[in-house]
C-alpha positions as CSV (number, residue, x, y, z in Angstrom):
1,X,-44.5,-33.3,-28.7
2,X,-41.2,-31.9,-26.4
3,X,-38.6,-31.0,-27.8
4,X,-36.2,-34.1,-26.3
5,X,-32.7,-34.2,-27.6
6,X,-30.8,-37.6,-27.3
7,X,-29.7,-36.8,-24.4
8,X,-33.0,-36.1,-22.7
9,X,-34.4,-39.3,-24.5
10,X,-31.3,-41.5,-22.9
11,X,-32.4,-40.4,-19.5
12,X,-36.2,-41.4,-20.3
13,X,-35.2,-44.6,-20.9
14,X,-32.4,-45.7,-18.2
15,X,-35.6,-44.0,-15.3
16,X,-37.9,-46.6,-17.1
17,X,-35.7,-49.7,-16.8
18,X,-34.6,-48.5,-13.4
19,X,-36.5,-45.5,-11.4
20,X,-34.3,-46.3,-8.4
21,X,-30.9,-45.1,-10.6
22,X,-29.1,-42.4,-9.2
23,X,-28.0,-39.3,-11.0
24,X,-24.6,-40.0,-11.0
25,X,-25.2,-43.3,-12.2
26,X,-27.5,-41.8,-15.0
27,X,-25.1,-38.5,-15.5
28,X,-22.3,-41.0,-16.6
29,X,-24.1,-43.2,-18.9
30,X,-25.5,-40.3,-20.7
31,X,-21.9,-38.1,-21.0
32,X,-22.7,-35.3,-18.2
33,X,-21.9,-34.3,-15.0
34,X,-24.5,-35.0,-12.1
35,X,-25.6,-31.2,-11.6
36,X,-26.9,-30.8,-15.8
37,X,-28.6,-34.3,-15.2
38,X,-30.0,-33.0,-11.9
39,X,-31.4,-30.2,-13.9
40,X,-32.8,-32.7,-16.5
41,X,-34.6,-34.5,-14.6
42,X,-36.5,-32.1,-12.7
43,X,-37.5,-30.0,-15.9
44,X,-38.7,-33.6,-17.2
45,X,-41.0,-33.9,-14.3
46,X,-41.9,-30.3,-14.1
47,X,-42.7,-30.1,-17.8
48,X,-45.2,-33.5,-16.9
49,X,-43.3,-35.8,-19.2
50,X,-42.0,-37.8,-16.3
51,X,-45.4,-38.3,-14.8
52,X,-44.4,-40.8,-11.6
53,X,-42.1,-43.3,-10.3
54,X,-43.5,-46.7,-9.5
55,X,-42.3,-50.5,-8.2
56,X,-43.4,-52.7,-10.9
57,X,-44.7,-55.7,-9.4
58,X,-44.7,-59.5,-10.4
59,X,-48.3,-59.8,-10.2
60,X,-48.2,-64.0,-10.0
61,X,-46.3,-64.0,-6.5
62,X,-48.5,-61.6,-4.6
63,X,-51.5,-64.5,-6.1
64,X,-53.0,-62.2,-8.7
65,X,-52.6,-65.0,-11.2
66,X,-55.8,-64.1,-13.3
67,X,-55.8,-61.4,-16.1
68,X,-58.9,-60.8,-18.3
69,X,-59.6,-58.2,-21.6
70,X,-63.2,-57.9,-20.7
71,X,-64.8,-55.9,-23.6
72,X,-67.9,-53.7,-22.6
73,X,-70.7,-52.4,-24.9
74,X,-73.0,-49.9,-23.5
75,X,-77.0,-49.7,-23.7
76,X,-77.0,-46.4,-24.8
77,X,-74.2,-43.5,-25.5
78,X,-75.8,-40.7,-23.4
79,X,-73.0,-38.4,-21.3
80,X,-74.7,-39.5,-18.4
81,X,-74.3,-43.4,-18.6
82,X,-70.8,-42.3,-20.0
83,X,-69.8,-40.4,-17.2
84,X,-71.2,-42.5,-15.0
85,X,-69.6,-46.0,-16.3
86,X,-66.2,-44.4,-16.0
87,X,-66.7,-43.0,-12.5
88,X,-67.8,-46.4,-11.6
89,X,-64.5,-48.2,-13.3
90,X,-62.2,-46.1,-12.2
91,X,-62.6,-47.1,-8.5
92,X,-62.6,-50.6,-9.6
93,X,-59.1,-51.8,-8.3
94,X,-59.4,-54.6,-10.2
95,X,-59.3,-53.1,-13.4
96,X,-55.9,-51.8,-14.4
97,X,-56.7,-50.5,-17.4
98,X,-60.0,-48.9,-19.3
99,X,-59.7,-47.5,-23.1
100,X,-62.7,-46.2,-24.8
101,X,-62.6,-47.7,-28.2
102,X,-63.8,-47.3,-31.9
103,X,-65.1,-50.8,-33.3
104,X,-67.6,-53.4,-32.1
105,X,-67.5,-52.2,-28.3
106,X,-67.5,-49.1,-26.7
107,X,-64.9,-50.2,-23.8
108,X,-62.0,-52.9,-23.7
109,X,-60.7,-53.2,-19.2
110,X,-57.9,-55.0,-18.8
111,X,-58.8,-56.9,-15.3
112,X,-56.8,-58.8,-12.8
113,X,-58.1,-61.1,-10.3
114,X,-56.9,-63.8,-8.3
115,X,-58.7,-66.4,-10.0
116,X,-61.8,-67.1,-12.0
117,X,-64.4,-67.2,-8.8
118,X,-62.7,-63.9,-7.9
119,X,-63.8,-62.9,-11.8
120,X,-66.9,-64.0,-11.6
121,X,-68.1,-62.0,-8.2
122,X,-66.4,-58.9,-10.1
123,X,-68.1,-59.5,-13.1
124,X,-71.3,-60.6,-11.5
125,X,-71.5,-57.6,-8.6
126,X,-69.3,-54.6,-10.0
127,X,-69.5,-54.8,-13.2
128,X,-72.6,-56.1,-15.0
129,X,-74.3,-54.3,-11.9
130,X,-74.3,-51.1,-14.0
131,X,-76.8,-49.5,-15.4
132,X,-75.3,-48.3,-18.4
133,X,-73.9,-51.7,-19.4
134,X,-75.4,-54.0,-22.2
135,X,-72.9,-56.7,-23.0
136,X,-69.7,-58.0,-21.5
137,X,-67.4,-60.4,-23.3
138,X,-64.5,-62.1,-21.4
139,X,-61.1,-63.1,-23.2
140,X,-58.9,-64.8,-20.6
141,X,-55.0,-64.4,-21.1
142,X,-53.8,-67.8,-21.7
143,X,-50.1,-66.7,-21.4
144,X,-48.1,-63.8,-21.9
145,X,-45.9,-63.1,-24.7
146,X,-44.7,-59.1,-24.5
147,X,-45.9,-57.1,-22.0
148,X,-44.0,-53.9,-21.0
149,X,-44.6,-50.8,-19.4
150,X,-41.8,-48.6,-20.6
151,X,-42.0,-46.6,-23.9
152,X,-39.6,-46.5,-26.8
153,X,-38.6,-42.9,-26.5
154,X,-36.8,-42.3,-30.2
C-alpha cells in the first residue's frame, strides 16, 4: 500500500463525496493552503491512486430500473474460453461489473437493464450466446439497502 498520511487520506475522501470540490475548498477542510493541496492531488493521480473522476448517476431516472447478479459457470476452464468470456463481457454495456470468483461459479456480473424483457434479450442473445458458458443463474435485486462507490480510506 501508499504511504497516505491523514492528510492525504482526508483528501481521498472529501474527492469521493464530491469530485467537483475545488482546492481551496478541500485545502481548508484539511488544514493547508491551496498550493500543498494542489501538489497532493496531482501526486495522488500521478502515483494511480486517484484513478478518475466520474458523475455518479441515479440509474432509476434515466429508466435503468432493472439490476441483476447473474452468476456464470463456465463449460470448461481452458485460457482460451477464459480469455475469450472476458473479452466478450467487457464490451457488454450492460454489465457494470464482472469478478472472477472462488466457490460454486466461476463468474458473478452485476447487470443493469431497463427491465426484465430488456434482461431476457441480454441474457438470451449476449450472454448465453457464448461458447464458453454452461450455466447462468439470475438473482434480481428486490431493493437496495447499501450501495456505495466510495472507499473508506483509514
Amino acid at each position: 500500500m501508499n504511504n497516505l498520511d491523514t492528510v492525504d487520506q482526508q483528501i481521498l475522501m472529501l474527492l469521493q463525496q464530491n469530485s467537483k470540490m475545488n482546492i481551496k475548498e478541500i485545502a481548508l477542510k484539511v488544514g493547508l493552503t491551496a498550493s500543498p493541496t494542489y501538489d497532493r492531488i496531482k501526486r495522488l493521480e500521478k502515483s494511480g491512486i486517484i484513478t478518475k473522476y466520474i458523475a455518479e448517476i441515479n440509474r432509476e431516472k434515466v429508466g435503468l430500473n432493472l439490476v441483476v447478479f447473474c452468476q456464470v459457470t463456465l463449460h470448461v476452464h481452458s485460457k482460451k474460453l477464459i480469455t475469450q468470456f472476458e473479452t466478450a463481457v467487457e464490451k457488454m454495456p450492460e454489465v457494470l461489473g464482472c469478478y472472477h470468483i472462488a466457490g460454486n461459479f466461476d463468474y458473478l456480473l452485476k447487470i443493469v437493464t431497463p427491465t426484465i424483457q430488456t434482461y431476457q434479450y441480454f441474457l438470451k442473445n449476449k450472454l448465453s450466446v457464448l461458447e464458453s458458458v454452461a450455466n447462468v443463474q439470475s438473482n434480481f435485486v428486490m431493493s437496495t439497502v447499501k450501495e456505495n462507490s466510495a472507499l473508506y480510506i483509514a
